[in-house]
Structure formats: C-alpha cells, structure tokens
C-alpha positions in Angstrom: 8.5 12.6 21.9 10.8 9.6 23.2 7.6 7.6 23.3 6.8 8.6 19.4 10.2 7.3 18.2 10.5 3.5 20.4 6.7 2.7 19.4 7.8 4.5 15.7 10.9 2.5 15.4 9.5 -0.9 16.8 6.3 -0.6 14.4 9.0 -0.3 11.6 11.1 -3.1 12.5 7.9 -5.2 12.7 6.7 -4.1 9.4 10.2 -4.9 7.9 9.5 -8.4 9.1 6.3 -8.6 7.7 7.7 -7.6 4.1 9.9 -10.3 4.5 7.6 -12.9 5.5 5.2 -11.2 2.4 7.9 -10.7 -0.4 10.5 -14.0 0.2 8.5 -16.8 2.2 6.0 -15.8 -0.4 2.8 -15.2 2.5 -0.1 -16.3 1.4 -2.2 -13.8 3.7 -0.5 -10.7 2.1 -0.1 -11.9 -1.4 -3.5 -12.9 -1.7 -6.3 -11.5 0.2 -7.4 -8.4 1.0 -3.6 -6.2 1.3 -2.8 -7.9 -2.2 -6.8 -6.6 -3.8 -5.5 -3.0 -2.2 -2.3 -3.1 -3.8 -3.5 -4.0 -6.9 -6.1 -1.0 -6.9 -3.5 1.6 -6.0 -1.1 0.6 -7.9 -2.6 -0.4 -11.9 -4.7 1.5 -13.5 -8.0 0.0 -12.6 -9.4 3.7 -11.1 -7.5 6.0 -13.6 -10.2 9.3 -13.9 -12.6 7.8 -11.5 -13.5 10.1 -8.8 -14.0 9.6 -4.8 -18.1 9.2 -4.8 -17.9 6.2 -7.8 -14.8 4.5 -5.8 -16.8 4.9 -2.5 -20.3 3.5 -4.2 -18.0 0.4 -4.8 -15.1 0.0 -2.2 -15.2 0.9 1.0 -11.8 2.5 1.3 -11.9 4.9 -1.0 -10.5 7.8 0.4 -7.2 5.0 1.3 -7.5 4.2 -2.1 -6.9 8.1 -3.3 -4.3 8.8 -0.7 -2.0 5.6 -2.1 -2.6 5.7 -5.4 -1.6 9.4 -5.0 1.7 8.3 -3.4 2.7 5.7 -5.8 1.9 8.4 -8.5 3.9 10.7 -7.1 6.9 8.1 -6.3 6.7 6.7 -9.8 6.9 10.6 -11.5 10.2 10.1 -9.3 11.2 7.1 -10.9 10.1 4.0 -8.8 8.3 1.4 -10.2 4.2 1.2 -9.6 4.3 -2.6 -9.7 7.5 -3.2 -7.4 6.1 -4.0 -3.2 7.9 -2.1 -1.5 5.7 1.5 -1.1 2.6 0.7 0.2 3.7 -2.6 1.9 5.5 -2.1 4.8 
C-alpha cells in the first residue's frame, strides 16, 4: 500500500507540472495535438447521442472517449465548467 501512495503522489506532482507547462508556458504538444483533439471531443458537444460502435468506427478511443465525457458531464451537472482544463488534464 506504501508503494501505491509514493508512485500515486509522485505521478500527481508530475502531472501538476505538466498542467503547468500545458496551461501557462502555453505547450505546444498538449495544446495542439493529439491531448488537445481528445479534450475537445470530451468536452463539446461533437458526440452528443452518438453511441460507442459509431465513435469506435471513427476513433479509436472510444470507450476513453465515453468514460471522460461521462466525467465532465457529471462534474459540470456539479457546476464546473466543460471548457475550463483542469478535469481531464492532469
């Protein structure tokens, strides 16, 4: 269990670093390529009532796709913002 939580808390430092590198040195790698076309799919309303087989005849990762856009629903029912990085980024 101690091993869980040091490799947990070191992969969520390290994450943290990467946000900051993504959201205020504006990184070109996460803002623009492939992290940036997954956030964009989980988080508008590109697949609203689209189901699993017509994402996965498309996209390859569409179950990924479901699971996050799931979360970001269910965070912005909360009242957090779909279009704000700070969910599915880290």
């Amino acid at each position: 269990m101690q091993a869980f939580i040091i490799t947990f808390s070191a992969c969520w430092v390290w994450a943290g670093v990467a946000a900051i590198y993504a959201n205020y040195l504006n990184d070109p790698s996460q803002n623009s390529l492939d992290a940036a076309e997954f956030y964009e799919l989980v988080s508008g309303n590109a697949i609203n009532n689209i189901n699993i087989l017509d994402i996965s005849s498309t996209l390859e990762n569409a179950g990924a796709i479901i699971v996050w856009k799931t979360f970001y629903s269910i965070f912005n029912f909360i009242g957090f913002d779909k279009r704000t990085l700070y969910l599915g980024s880290l």
